[in-house]
C-alpha positions in Angstrom: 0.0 0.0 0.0 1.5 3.4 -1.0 0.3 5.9 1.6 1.4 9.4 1.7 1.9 11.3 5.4 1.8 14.6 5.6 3.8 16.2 8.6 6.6 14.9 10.2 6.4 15.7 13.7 5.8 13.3 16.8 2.1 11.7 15.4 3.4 11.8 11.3 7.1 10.1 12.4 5.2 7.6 14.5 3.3 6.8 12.2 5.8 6.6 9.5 8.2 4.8 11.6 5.0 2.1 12.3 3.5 2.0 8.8 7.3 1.1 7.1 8.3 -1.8 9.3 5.4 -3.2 8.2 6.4 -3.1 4.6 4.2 -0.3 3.4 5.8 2.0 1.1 5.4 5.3 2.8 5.9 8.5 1.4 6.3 12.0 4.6 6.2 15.5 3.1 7.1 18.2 5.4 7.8 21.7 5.7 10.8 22.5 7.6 13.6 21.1 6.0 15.8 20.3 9.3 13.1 18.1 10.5 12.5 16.8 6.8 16.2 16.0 6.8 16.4 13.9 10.4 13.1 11.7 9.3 15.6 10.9 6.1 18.6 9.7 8.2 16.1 7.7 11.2 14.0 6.5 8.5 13.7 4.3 5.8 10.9 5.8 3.6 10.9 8.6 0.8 10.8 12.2 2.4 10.0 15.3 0.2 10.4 18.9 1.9 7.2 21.1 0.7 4.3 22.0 1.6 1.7 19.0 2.0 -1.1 20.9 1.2 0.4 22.4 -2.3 -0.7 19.9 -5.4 2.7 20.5 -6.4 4.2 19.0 -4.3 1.9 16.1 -3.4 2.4 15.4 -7.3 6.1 15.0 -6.3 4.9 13.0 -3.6 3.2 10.6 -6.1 -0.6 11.2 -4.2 -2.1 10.0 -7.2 -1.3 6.5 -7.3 -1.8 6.9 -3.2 -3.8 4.9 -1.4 -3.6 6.7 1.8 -3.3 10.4 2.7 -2.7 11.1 6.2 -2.3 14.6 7.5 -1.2 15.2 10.6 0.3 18.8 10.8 -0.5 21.1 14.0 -2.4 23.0 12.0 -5.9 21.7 11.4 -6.3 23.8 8.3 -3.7 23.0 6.6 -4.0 19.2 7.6 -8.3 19.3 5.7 -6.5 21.4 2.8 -3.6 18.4 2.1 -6.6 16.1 2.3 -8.6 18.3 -0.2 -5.4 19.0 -2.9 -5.0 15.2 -2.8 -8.5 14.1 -3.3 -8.8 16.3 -6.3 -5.0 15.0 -7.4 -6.6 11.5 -7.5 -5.6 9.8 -4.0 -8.0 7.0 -3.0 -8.5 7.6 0.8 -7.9 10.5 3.0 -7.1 10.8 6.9 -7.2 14.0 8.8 -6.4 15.3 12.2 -9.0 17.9 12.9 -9.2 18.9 16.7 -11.1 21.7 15.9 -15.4 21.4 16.3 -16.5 23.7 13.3 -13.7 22.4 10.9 -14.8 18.7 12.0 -18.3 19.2 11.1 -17.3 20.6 7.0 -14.4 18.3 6.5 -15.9 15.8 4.9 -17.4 18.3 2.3 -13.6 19.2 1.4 -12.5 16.0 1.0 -11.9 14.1 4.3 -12.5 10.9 4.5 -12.4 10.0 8.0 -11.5 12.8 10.8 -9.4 12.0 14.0 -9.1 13.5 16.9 -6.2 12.1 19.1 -6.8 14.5 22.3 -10.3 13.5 22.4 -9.0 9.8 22.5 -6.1 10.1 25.2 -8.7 12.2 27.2 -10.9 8.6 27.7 -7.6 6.8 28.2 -7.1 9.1 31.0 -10.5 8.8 32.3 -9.8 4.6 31.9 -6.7 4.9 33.7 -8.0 7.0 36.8 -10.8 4.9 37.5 -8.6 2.1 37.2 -5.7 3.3 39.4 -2.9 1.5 39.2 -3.1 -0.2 35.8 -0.6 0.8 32.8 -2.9 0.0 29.9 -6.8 -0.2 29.8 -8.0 -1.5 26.6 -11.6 -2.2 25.8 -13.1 -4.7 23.1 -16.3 -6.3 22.2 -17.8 -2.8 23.0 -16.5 -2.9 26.6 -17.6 -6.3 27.4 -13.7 -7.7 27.2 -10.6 -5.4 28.6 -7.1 -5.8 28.2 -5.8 -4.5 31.2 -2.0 -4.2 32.1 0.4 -3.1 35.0 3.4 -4.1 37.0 3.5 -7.5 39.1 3.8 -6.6 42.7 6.1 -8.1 45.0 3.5 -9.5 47.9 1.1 -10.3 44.7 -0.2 -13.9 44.3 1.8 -14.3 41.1 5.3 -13.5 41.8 7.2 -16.4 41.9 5.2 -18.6 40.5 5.2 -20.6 37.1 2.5 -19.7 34.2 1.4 -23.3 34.9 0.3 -23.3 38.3 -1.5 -20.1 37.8 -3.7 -21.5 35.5 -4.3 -24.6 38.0 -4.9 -22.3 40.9 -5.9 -18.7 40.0 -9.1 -19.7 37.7 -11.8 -18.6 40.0 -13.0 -16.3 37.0 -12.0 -16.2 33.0 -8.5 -14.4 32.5 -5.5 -15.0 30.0 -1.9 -13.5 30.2 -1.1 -12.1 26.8 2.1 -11.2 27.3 5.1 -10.4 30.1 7.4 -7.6 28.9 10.6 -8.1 30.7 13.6 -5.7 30.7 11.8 -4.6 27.3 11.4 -8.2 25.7 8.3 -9.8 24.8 8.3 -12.7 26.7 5.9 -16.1 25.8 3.1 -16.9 27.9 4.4 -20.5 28.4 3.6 -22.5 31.0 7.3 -22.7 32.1 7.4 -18.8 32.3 8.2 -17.7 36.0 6.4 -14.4 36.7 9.0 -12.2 38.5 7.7 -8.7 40.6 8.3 -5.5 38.1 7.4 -7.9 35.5 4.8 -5.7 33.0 1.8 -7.5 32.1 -1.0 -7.6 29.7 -3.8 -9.6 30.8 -7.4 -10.2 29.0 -10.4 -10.6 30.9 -13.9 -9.7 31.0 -14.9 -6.6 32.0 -16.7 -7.7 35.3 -13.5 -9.0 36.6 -11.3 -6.5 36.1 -10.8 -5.4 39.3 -10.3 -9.6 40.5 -7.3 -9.8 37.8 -5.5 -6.2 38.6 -5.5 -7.7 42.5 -4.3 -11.2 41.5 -1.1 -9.9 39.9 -1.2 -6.5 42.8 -1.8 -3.8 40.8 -5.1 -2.8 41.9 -5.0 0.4 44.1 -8.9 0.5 45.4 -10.9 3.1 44.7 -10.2 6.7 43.2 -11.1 9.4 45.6 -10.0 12.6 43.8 -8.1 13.1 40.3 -5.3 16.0 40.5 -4.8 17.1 36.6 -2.1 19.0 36.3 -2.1 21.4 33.1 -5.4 23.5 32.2 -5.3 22.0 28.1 -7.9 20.3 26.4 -7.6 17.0 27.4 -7.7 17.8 30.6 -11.3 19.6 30.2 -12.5 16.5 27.8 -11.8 14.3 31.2 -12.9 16.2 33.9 -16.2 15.9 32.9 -16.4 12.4 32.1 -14.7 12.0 35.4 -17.1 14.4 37.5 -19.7 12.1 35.8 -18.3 9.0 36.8 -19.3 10.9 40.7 -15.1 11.4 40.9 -14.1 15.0 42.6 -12.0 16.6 39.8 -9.0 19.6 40.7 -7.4 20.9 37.6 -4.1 23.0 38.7 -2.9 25.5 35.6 0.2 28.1 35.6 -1.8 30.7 33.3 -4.3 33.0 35.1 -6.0 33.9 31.9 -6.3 30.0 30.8 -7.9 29.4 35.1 -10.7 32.0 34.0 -11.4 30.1 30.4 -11.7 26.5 32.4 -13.2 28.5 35.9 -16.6 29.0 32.7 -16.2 25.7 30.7 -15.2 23.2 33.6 -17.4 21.8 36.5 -14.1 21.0 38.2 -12.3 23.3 40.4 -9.8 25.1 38.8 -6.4 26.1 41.1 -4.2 29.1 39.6 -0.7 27.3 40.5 2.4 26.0 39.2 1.8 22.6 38.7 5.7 21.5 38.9 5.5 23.7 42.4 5.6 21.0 45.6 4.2 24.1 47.6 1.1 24.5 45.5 0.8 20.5 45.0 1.0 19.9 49.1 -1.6 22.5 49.9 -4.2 19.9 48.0 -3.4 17.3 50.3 -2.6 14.5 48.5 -2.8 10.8 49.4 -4.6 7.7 49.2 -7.3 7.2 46.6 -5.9 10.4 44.7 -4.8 10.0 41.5 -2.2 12.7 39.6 -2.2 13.1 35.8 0.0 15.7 34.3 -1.8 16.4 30.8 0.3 19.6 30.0 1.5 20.2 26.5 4.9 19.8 27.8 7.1 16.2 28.3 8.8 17.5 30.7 6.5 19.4 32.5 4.3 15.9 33.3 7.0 14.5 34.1 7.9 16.6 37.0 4.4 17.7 38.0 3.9 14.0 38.4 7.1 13.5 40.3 6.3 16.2 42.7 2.7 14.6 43.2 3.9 11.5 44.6 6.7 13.1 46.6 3.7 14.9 48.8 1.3 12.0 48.8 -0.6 10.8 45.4 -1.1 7.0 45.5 -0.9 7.0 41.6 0.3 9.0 38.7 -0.2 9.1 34.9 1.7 11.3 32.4 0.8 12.3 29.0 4.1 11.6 27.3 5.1 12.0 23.6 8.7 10.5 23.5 8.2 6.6 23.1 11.7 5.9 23.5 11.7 7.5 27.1 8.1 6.7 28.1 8.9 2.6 28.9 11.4 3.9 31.2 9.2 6.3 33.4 7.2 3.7 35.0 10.9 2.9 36.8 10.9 6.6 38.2 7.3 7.2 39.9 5.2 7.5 37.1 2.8 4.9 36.9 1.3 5.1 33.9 1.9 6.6 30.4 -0.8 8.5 27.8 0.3 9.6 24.5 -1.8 11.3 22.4 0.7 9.9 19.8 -0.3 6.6 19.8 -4.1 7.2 19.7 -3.4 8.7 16.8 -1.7 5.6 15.4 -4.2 3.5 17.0 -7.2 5.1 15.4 -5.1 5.6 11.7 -4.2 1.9 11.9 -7.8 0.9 11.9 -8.5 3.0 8.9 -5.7 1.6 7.0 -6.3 -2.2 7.7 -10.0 -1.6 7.6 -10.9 -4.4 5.5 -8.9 -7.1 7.0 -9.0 -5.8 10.8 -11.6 -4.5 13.0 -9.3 -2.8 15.3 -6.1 -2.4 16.6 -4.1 -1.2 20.0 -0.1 -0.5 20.1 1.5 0.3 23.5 4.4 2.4 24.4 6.9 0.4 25.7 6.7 -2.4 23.2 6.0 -3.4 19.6 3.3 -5.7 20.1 -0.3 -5.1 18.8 -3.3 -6.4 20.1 -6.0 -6.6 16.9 -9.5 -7.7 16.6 -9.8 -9.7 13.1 -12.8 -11.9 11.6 -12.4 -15.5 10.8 -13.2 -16.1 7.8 -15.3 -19.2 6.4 -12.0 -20.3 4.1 -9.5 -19.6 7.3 -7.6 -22.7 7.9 -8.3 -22.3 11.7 -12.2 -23.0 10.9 -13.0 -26.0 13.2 -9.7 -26.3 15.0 -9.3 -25.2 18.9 -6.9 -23.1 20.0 -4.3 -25.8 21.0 -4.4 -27.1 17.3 -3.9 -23.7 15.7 -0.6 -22.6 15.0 -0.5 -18.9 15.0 3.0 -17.4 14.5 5.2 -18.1 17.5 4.8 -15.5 20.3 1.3 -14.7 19.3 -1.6 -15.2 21.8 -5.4 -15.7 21.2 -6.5 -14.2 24.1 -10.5 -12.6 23.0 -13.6 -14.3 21.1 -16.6 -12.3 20.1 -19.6 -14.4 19.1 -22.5 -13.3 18.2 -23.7 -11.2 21.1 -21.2 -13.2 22.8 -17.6 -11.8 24.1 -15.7 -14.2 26.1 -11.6 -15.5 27.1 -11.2 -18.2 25.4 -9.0 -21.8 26.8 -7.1 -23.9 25.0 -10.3 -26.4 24.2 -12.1 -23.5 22.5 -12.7 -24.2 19.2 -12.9 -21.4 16.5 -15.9 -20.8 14.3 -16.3 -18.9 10.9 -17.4 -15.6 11.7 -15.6 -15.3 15.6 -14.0 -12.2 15.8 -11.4 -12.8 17.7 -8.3 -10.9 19.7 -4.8 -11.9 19.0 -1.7 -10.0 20.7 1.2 -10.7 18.6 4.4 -8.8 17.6 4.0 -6.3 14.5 6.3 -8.5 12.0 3.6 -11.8 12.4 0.7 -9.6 11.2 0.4 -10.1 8.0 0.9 -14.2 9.2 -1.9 -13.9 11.7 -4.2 -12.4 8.8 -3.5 -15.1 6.5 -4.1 -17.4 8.9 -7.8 -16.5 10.0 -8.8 -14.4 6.5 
């Protein structure tokens, strides 16, 4: 698939740097020629300097024979114009990110295809993640019904120590599946003869009723939230403080700007705090502690980082950080921050969908390893057809771990035999996709 990305800065390399290890041949236009120049020597894909939204240069670009445009500039305007100069140049599909309400609603009169919005999709991570304190990941499927949730093994947990094996022997009061252990940074197997060690990070698939049961098996389950602390006054933070006051949670956003504190103080039910967020003076006065949940959604790296840092220094049981770095975010939940957001990867996540839209249903990537966790349909012809899941042979390191069927969603166990039309969720590692299509489409 030839797909054409316009804008190369943290969602447009992501993406870039996803879409050509799988093999697609990807195309990135952008503007400044320094960062046009680094994408060239990190990346292997064709990179044109220009401006993505001049036909010109999408022409260079070869948007014609494209069967993807994706635009992904900070500027929402230019991203629907790119979309429009390459419909009208011939390009199959288009993707835009469009943050902004009014240009949303006329997009698709101009040539958009499908319109993203990656803030609006890391705020309901956030709001996931806080009502969930303590896990990593929160991932939902089968409309909710099945979650793959993830965290770090504690040390007094019932898990540590103990072989994959025995788990499954002892620890099936209630349907659950480990999909993978990430060790050190390596995907690990979820073989019986794997030995769960504390730190270990987790992905584990159960149904949503049990949720809270399987983050307390492996002791990552902090109870419930009492208060959520966000820590920058931006959009996110707005877009979750009201599903949060909602979901009957007390809600304090702390911003440095007093103009910004009076724009939230009229939009926001939450409270709004004028303060330095990265301030341990202004943090302490809120009295931080158990049940309180800190989330620094600032537009800044390393302002989260600190604000977080400072929140757990005074008292906040749990912290989450909007981060945009993924080669720094695995190694935050080793210095206080407990769990990472990016809205990066929501991005991806949502773009990823779009581009492998008739072969999967969706698709989930995480910041601290290459693994995806997709929802595909079996279909009739699929070899697997018949077979249970001890009989198929996906490609090694990939885990069945989800079946939709029907209006039913349930884990599956190694008896469970597959049916033409199951939807079904496989983790596996980014270079076995195309294998796992093959072998249920």
């Amino acid at each position: 698939m030839r797909i054409v990305i316009v804008g190369a800065g943290h969602d447009g390399f992501y993406l870039a740097e996803t879409l050509s290890a799988e093999g697609q041949d990807v195309v990135v236009i952008e503007a400044d020629e320094d960062k046009a120049a680094q994408v060239q020597d990190r990346l292997d894909v064709m990179v044109i300097a220009g401006n993505g939204a001049s036909p010109a240069v999408l022409r260079r670009a070869g948007s014609e024979r494209a069967d993807l445009v994706i635009a992904v500039t900070d500027n929402d305007g230019a991203n629907v114009m790119a979309c429009h100069s390459a419909r009208t140049s011939g390009s199959a599909r288009t993707v835009a990110r469009v943050e902004d309400t009014e240009m949303r609603e006329v997009s698709p009169g101009l040539g958009v295809d499908v319109v993203i919005d990656a803030r609006e999709s890391t705020a309901r991570e956030v709001v996931a993640l806080v009502r969930h304190a303590g896990a990593s990941e929160y991932v939902e499927f089968a409309d909710g019904h099945l979650v793959l949730i993830g965290g770090r093994v504690a040390p007094n947990s019932r898990v540590a120590g103990r072989r994959i094996a025995n788990l499954k022997e002892s620890e099936l009061e209630w349907p659950w599946v480990l999909a993978t252990t990430i060790r050190d940074g390596e995907l690990l197997m979820s073989r019986g003869s794997l030995e769960m060690n504390a730190g270990d990070h987790v992905l584990v698939m159960t149904e949503a009723s049990s949720v809270e049961k399987s983050m307390n098996l492996f002791g990552f389950g902090r109870g419930r939230t009492r208060r959520a602390l966000l820590l920058g006054g931006t959009r996110i933070a707005i877009m979750a403080a009201e599903q949060l006051i909602d979901a009957g949670i007390e809600v304090l956003i702390v911003e440095r700007e007093a103009e910004r504190c009076e724009m939230l103080a009229r939009r926001s039910r939450a409270l709004v705090i004028h303060g330095d967020p990265t301030d341990p003076g202004v943090l302490h006065r809120l009295q931080p502690g158990r049940g309180d949940v800190a989330v620094g959604v600032s537009g800044w790296d390393e302002v989260n980082l600190m604000s977080c840092l400072v929140a757990k220094a005074v008292g906040a049981e749990t912290t989450i950080a909007r981060f945009g770095r993924r080669a720094l975010a695995g190694l935050l939940k080793d210095a206080g921050v407990d769990a990472v957001v990016s809205a990066r990867v929501a991005a991806a996540n949502a773009i990823l969908r779009f581009v492998r839209r008739d072969r999967i249903l969706s698709v989930a990537t995480f910041m601290d390893t290459d693994a995806e966790a997709i929802e595909i349909e079996v279909a009739p012809e699929s070899p697997a057809v018949g077979a249970s899941l001890t009989e198929t042979q996906p490609p090694r390191g990939t885990v069945i771990c989800g079946v939709i069927r029907g209006e039913e969603a349930f884990v599956p166990h190694g008896g469970t035999r597959i049916e033409k039309g199951d939807r079904i969720v496989v983790l596996s590692g980014r270079e076995d996709i195309d294998a796992v299509e093959a072998l249920f489409t």
